[in-house]
Steps between C-alpha positions, in 0.01 A plus 500: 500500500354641850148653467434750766131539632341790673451879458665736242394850653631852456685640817438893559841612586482808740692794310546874577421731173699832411298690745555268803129335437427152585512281155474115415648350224311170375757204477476136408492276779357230762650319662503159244532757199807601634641121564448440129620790413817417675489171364538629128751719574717264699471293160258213603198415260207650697138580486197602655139393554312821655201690427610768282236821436487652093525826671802728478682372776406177365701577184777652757540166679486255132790731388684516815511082485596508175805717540619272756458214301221333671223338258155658563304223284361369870362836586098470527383874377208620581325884482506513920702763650889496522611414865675834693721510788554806618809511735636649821869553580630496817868514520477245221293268569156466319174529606179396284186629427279291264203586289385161343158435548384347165831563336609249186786357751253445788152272283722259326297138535577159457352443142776860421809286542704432235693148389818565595820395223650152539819676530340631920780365731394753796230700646506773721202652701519763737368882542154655614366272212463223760297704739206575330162316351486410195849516377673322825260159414627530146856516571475251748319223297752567254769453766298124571501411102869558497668389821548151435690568181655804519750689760243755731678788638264777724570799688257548764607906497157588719349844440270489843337811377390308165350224697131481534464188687797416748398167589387386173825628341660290768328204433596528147877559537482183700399291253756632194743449729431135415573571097810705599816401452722858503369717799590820503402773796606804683614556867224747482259163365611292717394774786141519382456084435640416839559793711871536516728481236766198634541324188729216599213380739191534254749320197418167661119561550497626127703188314229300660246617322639432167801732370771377434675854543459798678630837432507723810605861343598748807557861310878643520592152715403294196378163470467098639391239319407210732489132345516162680837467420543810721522907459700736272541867493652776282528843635340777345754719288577866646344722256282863508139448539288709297173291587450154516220485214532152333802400721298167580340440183904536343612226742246291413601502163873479567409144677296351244790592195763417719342137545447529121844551402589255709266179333324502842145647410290230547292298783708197481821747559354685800336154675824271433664814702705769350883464507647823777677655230181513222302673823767767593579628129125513450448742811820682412346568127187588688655759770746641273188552232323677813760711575483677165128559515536679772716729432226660209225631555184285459477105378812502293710155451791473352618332189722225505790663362500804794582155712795410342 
């Protein structure tokens, strides 16, 4: 099982009514919603732990996990406001505008978490959730209770407009780097943590810190992962971009069940060094996963049988 943690939100999706007036239509989404969302429908055993509000969107975001088969017994409800999003296209790509002061995502605490299930092989953190007091300490001393045991996968995926402290979200990011062992980031991350994006000589800098493997994802030219054993790409497929809402949070999940269906989701797996072949068909299952999202509109992952 891989239990994702961090926000469950609902995305405002900029539409146009009959009359040519500016609309939004309320979506589930977040960023580590939307990787176990993809997770379920790519057919691994997923779940979530996130602060969940009773409130209608609340009840929109329960329902949406459960029709993707993802178990919402982790959730931690509460009667704080739902999480929005509302977003910004320009020429596809996404732009975010967050209203979550004292929203049921954002006050999760330590004494909120849940057990997990024995069955937790996995966890994934990522999203705005890790930007933020109180919920980013939760997640992360959940991240500590786990990483010895269990396979750690995070995707930095910085929101610089979410962040209220710069250098103490720094200092922070530093440190789970050490309970990392699946890195995922942008070009347009990489830009903001070191001030270009030149992945192949930051991958050296990073594995030093503790991952085992970094995921470099560069948009239409696709995506590197850098090991010790050396470097592997696969090229983005040539699709039609209708925005790239989710196309991250889909490739995150496309690397986690492609190490799944391959018996390689666990520590020991990624540490003793993953085989070439296990690494490439997991970032192929990834991009190929991507490319679908983004040809619909919103945070929209594919099931596993549109991959066949």
């Amino acid at each position: 099982m891989i239990i994702c943690a961090g926000e469950a939100l609902i995305d405002m999706l900029p539409r146009e009514g009959t009359g040519g007036e500016a609309m939004f239509l309320p979506v589930c989404g977040g960023s580590v919603f939307n990787t176990a969302i993809a997770l379920g429908r790519l057919g691994s055993q997923a779940g979530l732990v996130s602060g969940v509000s009773t409130d209608m969107f609340g009840e929109q975001l329960v329902a949406g996990l459960e029709a993707s088969k993802v178990s919402p017994d982790l959730l931690i409800r509460s009667g704080r406001p739902t999480t929005l999003a509302f977003v910004r296209l320009t020429d596809g790509q996404a732009e975010y505008a967050f209203f979550d002061e004292g929203s049921a995502g954002r006050m999760i605490r330590v004494k909120d978490l849940p057990a997990l299930p024995r069955a937790a092989k996995a966890l994934f953190f990522g999203g705005i959730s890790l930007a933020v007091k109180p919920c980013c300490d939760t997640y992360f001393s959940l991240m500590k209770r786990h990483s010895k045991s269990k396979l750690i996968m995070m995707d930095v995926n910085v929101r610089p407009d979410f962040i209220p402290d710069e250098a103490e979200y720094r200092a922070r990011t530093e440190a789970m780097l050490a309970h990392t062992d699946i890195l995922k980031l942008s070009d347009e991350d990489l830009r903001w943590m070191f001030g270009d994006a030149d992945p192949a000589a930051h991958a050296e800098e990073l594995l030093a810190k503790g991952p085992k493997m970094i995921c470099v994802t560069e948009g239409a030219k696709g995506v590197t992962a850098y090991l010790a054993s050396g470097a592997h790409t696969v090229l983005a497929e040539r699709v039609e971009v209708v925005d790239t809402v989710g196309a991250g949070d889909t490739f995150n999940a496309g690397v986690l069940a492609g190490l799944d269906r391959a018996g390689a989701l666990s520590k020991r797996a990624v540490s003793e060094g993953l085989p070439k072949e296990v690494v490439i068909d997991a970032l192929r299952l990834g991009v190929k996963a991507a490319a679908v999202t983004v040809q619909r509109a919103g945070a929209n992952p594919p099931w596993a049988g549109e991959l066949a």
